[in-house]
Structure formats: C-alpha cells, structure tokens
C-alpha positions as CSV (number, residue, x, y, z in Angstrom):
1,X,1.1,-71.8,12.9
2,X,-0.8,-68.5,13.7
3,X,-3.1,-66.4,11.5
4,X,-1.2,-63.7,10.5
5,X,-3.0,-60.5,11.1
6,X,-5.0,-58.8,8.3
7,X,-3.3,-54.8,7.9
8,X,-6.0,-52.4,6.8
9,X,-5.2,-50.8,3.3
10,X,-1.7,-48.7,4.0
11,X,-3.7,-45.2,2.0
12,X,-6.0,-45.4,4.5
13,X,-3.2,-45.7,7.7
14,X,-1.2,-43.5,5.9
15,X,-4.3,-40.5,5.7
16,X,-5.4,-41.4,9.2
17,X,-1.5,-40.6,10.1
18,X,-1.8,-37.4,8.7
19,X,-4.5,-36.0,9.9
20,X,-3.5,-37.0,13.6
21,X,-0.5,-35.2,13.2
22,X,-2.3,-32.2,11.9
23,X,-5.6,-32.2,13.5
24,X,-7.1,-31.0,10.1
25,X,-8.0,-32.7,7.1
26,X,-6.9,-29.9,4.8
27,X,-3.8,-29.7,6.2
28,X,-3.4,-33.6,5.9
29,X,-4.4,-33.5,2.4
30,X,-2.0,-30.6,1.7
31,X,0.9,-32.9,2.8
32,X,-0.1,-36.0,1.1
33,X,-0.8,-34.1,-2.5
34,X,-4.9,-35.3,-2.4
35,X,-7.8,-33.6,-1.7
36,X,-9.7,-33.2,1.7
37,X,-12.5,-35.4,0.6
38,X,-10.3,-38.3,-0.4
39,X,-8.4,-38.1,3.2
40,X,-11.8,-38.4,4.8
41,X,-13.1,-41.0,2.6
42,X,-9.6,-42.9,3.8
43,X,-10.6,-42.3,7.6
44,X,-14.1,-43.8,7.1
45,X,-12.7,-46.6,5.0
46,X,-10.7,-47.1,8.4
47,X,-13.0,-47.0,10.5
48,X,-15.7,-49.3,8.5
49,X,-12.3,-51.8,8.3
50,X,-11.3,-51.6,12.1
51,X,-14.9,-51.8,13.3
52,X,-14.3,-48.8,15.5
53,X,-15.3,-44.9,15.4
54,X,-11.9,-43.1,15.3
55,X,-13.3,-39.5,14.9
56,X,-16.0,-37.3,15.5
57,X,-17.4,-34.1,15.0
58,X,-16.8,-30.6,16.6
59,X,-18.4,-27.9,15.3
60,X,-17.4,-28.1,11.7
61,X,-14.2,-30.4,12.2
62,X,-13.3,-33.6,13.2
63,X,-11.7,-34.8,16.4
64,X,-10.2,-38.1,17.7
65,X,-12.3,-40.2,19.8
66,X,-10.7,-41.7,23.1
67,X,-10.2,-45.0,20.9
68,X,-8.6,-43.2,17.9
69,X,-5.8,-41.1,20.4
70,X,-5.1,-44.2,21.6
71,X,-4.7,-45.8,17.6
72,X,-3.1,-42.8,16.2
73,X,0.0,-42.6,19.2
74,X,1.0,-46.3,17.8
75,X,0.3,-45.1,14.6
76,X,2.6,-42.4,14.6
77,X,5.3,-44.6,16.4
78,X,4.9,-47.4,13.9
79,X,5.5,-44.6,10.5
80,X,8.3,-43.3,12.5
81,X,10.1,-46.5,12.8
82,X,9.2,-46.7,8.7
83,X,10.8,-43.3,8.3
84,X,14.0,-43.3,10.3
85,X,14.8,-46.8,9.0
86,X,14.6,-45.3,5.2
87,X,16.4,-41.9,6.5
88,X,18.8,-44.0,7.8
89,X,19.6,-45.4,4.4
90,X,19.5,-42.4,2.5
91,X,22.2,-40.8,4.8
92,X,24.3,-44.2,4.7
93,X,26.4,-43.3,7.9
94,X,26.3,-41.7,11.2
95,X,28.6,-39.0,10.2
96,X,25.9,-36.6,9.6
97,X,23.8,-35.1,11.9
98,X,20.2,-33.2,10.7
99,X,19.5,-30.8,13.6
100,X,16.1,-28.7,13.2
101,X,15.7,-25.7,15.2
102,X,14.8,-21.9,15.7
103,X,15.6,-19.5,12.7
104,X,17.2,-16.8,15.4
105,X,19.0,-19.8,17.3
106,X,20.5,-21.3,13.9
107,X,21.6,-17.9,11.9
108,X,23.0,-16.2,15.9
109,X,24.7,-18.9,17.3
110,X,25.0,-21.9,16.0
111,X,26.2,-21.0,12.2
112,X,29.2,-19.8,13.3
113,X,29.9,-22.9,15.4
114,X,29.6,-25.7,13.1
115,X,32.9,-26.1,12.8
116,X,33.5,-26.6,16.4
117,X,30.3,-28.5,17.1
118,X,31.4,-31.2,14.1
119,X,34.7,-31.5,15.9
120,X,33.5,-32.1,19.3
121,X,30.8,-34.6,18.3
122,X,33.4,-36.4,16.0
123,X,31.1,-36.1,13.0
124,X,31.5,-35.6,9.2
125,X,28.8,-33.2,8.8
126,X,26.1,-30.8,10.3
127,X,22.6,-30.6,8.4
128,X,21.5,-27.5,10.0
129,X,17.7,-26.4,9.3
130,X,16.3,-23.1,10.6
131,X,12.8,-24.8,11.1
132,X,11.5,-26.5,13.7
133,X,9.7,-30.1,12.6
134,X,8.1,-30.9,15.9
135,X,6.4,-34.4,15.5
136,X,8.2,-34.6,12.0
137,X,11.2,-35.8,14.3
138,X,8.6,-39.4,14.2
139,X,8.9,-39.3,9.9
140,X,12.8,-38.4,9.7
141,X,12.7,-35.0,8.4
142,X,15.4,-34.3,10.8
143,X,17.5,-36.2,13.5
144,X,17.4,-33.9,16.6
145,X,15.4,-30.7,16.9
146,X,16.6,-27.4,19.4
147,X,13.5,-25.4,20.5
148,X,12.8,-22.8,23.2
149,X,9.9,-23.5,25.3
150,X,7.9,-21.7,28.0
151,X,6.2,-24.7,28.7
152,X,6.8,-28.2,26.9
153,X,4.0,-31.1,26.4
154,X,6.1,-34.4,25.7
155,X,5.3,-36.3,22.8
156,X,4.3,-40.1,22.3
157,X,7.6,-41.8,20.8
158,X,10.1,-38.5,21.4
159,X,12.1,-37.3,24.3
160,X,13.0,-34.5,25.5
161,X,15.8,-32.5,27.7
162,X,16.4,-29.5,28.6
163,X,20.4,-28.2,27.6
164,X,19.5,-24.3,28.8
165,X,17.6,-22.5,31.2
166,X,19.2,-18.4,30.3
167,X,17.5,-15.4,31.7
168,X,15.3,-13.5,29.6
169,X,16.5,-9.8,29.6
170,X,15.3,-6.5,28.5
171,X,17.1,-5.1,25.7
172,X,17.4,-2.0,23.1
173,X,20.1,-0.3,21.5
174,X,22.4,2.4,23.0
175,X,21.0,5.4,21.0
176,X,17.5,4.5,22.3
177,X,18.7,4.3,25.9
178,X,20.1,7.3,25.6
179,X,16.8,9.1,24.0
180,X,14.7,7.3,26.9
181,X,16.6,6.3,29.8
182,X,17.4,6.1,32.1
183,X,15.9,3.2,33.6
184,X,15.9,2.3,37.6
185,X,12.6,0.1,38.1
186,X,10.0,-2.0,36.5
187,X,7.7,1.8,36.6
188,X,10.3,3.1,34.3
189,X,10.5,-0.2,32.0
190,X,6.8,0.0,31.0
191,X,6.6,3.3,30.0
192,X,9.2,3.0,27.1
193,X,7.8,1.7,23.8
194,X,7.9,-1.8,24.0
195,X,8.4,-4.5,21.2
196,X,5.9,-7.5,21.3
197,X,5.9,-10.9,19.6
198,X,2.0,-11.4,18.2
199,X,1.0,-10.2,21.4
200,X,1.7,-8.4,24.9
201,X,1.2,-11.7,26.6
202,X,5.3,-12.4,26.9
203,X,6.0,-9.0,28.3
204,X,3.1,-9.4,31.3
205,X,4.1,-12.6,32.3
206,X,7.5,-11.5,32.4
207,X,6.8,-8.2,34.4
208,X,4.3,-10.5,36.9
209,X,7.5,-12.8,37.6
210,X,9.7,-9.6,38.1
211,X,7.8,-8.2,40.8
212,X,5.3,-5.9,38.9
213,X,1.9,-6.5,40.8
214,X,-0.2,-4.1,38.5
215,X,0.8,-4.1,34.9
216,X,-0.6,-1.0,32.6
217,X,-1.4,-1.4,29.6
218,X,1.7,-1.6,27.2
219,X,2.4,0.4,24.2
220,X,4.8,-0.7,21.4
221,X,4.8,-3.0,17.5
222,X,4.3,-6.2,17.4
223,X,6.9,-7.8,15.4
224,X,5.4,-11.4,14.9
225,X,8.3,-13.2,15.8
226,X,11.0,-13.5,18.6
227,X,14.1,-13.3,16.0
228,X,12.2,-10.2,14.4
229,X,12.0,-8.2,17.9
230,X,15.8,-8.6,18.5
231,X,16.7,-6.8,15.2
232,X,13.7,-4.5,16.3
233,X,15.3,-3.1,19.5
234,X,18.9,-3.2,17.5
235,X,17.6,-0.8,15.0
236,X,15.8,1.1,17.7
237,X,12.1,1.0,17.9
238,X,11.8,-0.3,21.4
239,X,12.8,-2.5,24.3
240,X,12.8,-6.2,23.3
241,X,12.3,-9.5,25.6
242,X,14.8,-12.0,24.6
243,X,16.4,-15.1,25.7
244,X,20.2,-14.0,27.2
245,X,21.3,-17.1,24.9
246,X,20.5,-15.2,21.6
247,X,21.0,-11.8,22.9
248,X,24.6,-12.5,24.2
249,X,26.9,-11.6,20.7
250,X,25.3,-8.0,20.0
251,X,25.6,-7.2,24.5
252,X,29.2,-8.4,24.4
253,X,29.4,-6.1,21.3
254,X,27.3,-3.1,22.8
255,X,25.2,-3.4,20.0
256,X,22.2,-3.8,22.4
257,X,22.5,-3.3,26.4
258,X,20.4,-4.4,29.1
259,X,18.1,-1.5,29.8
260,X,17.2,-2.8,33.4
261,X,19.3,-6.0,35.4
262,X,17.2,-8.7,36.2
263,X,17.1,-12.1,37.0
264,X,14.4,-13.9,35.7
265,X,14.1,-17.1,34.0
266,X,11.4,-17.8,32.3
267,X,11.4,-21.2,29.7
268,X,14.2,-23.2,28.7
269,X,15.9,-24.0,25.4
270,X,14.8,-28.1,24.9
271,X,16.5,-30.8,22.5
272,X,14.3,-33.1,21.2
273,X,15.0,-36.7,19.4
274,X,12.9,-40.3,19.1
275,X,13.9,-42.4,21.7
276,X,15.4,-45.0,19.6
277,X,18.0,-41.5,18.4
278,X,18.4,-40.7,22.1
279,X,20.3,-44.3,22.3
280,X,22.8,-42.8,19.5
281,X,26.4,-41.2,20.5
282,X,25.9,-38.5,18.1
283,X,22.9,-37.3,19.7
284,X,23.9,-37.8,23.9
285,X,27.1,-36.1,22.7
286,X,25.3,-33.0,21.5
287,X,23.1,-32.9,24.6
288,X,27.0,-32.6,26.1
289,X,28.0,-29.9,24.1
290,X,25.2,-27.9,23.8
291,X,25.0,-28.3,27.9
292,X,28.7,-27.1,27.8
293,X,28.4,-24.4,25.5
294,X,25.2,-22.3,26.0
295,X,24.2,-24.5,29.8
C-alpha cells in the first residue's frame, strides 16, 4: 500500500492562494479577514514545510519565484475545483446561471434581455452581476464572466472566447454636434472636446488605427470609466469612444450620433468560464446566443 502524501497545513495553502491571486499581502489579508503579518507568517510556514523558496523580494513587496508560479497555477486550480464543487451544491441545479460582467454591458443590454436569454438557454434563472470577478471564476463567485478586452492574457484553469468583435465609434449627442460640427475628417475629430477614460491613451490608439499619423495633443475630462463617458457625451460634454455594442440603443434612438463614420475595430467583447464549466450546455449555449445576438 503507498504512503499517502503529507498536505501542508490548509491556513497556510489557503494564504499562499490568496496572495497569488492578488499579488499583495494586504490585499490577501483583506479577503481572508487577518492581518498582513499573519498571511506572511503562513507563506514562510509554507515554504519552511515544502522545503522550497516560493517568494522573494522586490523593492518593498514580495514576488513569486519561478518555483512558486509554477505551485500557485495548481494551487489555484486545485481551490477552484473546491469551490465550484461547494457552488455547485449551494445552487442545487443547473437552472441557474451566475454571469459576471461589465456594469455598462449588464444595466444597457443585457437587463432588458433576461427574459429572452433564460428562454433560449432553457434555464430557470439568470444571476446577473455588474462586476467582473476575473480569476474569481477559479473560487465560484460566478459561473461565466462577459468582459471587453483590448488585449486578453488567458488564465491557468479558465477559457476564453471571443462572442464580439463591434466597431468602436465616435459619439456625442445631437445638440453638441450641432454647437461643433460639422465633422468631415480625423483634423476635425480632435479639435472637439473629447471625453477620456483615466487617460488619453484609448483615444490615440484609436486615431493611430484610423489613419491619423500625427496626433495633437487632446483636450477634454476624464471620466474614469467607459460606462461613465457614454452618459458623458449623452448629456453633452464631449465626443466619447465606445464600443458600437453598448452605444447601439441611444444611436437607434438619436440620443447620441456618430459624429464621424469609421470602421475600426479595436478589442473584442470575451466570455470567460473554467474549463470544467465550458463542458456544460448552459454555458456553450450562451456562447450561442450571445454570438447570435450582439456577434
């Protein structure tokens, strides 16, 4: 009969867990209700058990050696397999569907749909959380998570498709257009006051793929956040860069109009499950119906 193999203590897995996910002790301890001297007390009890450095220092935090990337992708796995199987018990059927995603994307589009996506997946019920969860998806705070990228870095243990590639268009509302326009070329376009989110960066890249070899420098607010510089250019204050997905109910209203026609695409719109989830018929049939309704 084999030796069965000695676990380390499951506080100090669990900490180590954490603070992978994170990448900082405080934020680890935050999660797991303890302080940030007790999570790295838990790393170096790890360590002293395994017999192997896991993390080191840079600067004034700690980082994972090659040896502890390698520990903490299985590690993250393994408490994901914990999770889902006690999610999976909680929720007691495979009527329900938990679907994390963008704050904008939930409260435009998809509130007004759960009706209809319920009915074409054949499910009870639709959890829908305006938040995304990202490598939570691995503990089972949520079954499937909708996020738009510009670029996308798979995870260890998730996978990932993409259900929409829209353009990204310039919008604002009439009564600005009509205070500023009109607008014939990408000259015109960065003139106007422009509406950023954090930063400029979006609208440079964006004006480099449209054709724009020298870009000025841009004036405008920075509104923090993409669903914030929609409601921005509604209410007038600018020209906003948004995803043709989330800007399509207010242009088929003429609430907002494309100030110049362009074709650019720039990111897609991703859905995101385990792969033990991907195997599921709820989740292939949303991939369906998401590629059917916004693809």
């Amino acid at each position: 009969m084999a030796a069965s193999i000695r676990i380390p203590p499951l506080s100090s897995l669990r900490a180590f867990e954490a603070f992978c996910r994170h990448g900082l002790v405080r934020e680890a301890a935050d999660e797991l209700s303890i302080s940030h001297t007790v999570v790295s007390r838990h790393i170096q009890n790890l360590e002293l058990y395994l017999g192997v450095k896991l993390v080191k220092k840079s600067g004034r935090n700690l980082i994972l050696t090659p040896e502890g990337k390698k520990f903490s992708e299985q590690l993250i796995q393994a408490f994901g397999i914990m999770a889902h199987a006690v999610a999976g018990l909680q929720r007691g059927s495979n009527e329900v569907l938990h679907i994390a995603c963008m704050a904008g994307f939930a409260s435009r589009r998809l509130l007004g749909m759960l009706s209809d996506m319920e009915a074409a997946l054949g499910i009870s019920q639709v959890l829908l959380e305006p938040n995304l969860v990202g490598q939570g998806l691995l503990r089972g705070q949520a079954d499937v998570e909708l996020a738009y990228y510009e670029t996308y870095e798979p995870l260890p243990g998730l996978r990932t498709e993409i259900f929409a590639t829209p353009r990204i268009v310039p919008v604002a509302s009439p009564a600005f257009m009509e205070k500023h326009g009109p607008v014939e070329c990408l000259e015109d376009l960065v003139k106007l006051p422009l509406i950023h989110e954090k930063s400029t960066g979006l609208w440079q890249r964006w004006l480099r793929k449209a054709g724009l070899e020298s870009v000025p420098p841009l004036t405008g607010v920075d509104l923090w956040h993409g669903n914030m510089t929609l409601d921005g250019a509604r209410i007038g204050r600018g020209v906003a860069l948004v995803s043709e997905l989330i800007a399509a109910p207010s242009l088929q209203t003429g609430e907002l109009v494309e100030v110049l026609p362009t074709n650019i695409h720039h990111g897609a719109y991703y859905i995101t499950a385990t792969n033990e989830l991907w195997k599921s018929a709820k989740v292939k049939n949303l991939k369906k119906w998401l590629e059917a309704t916004f693809g």
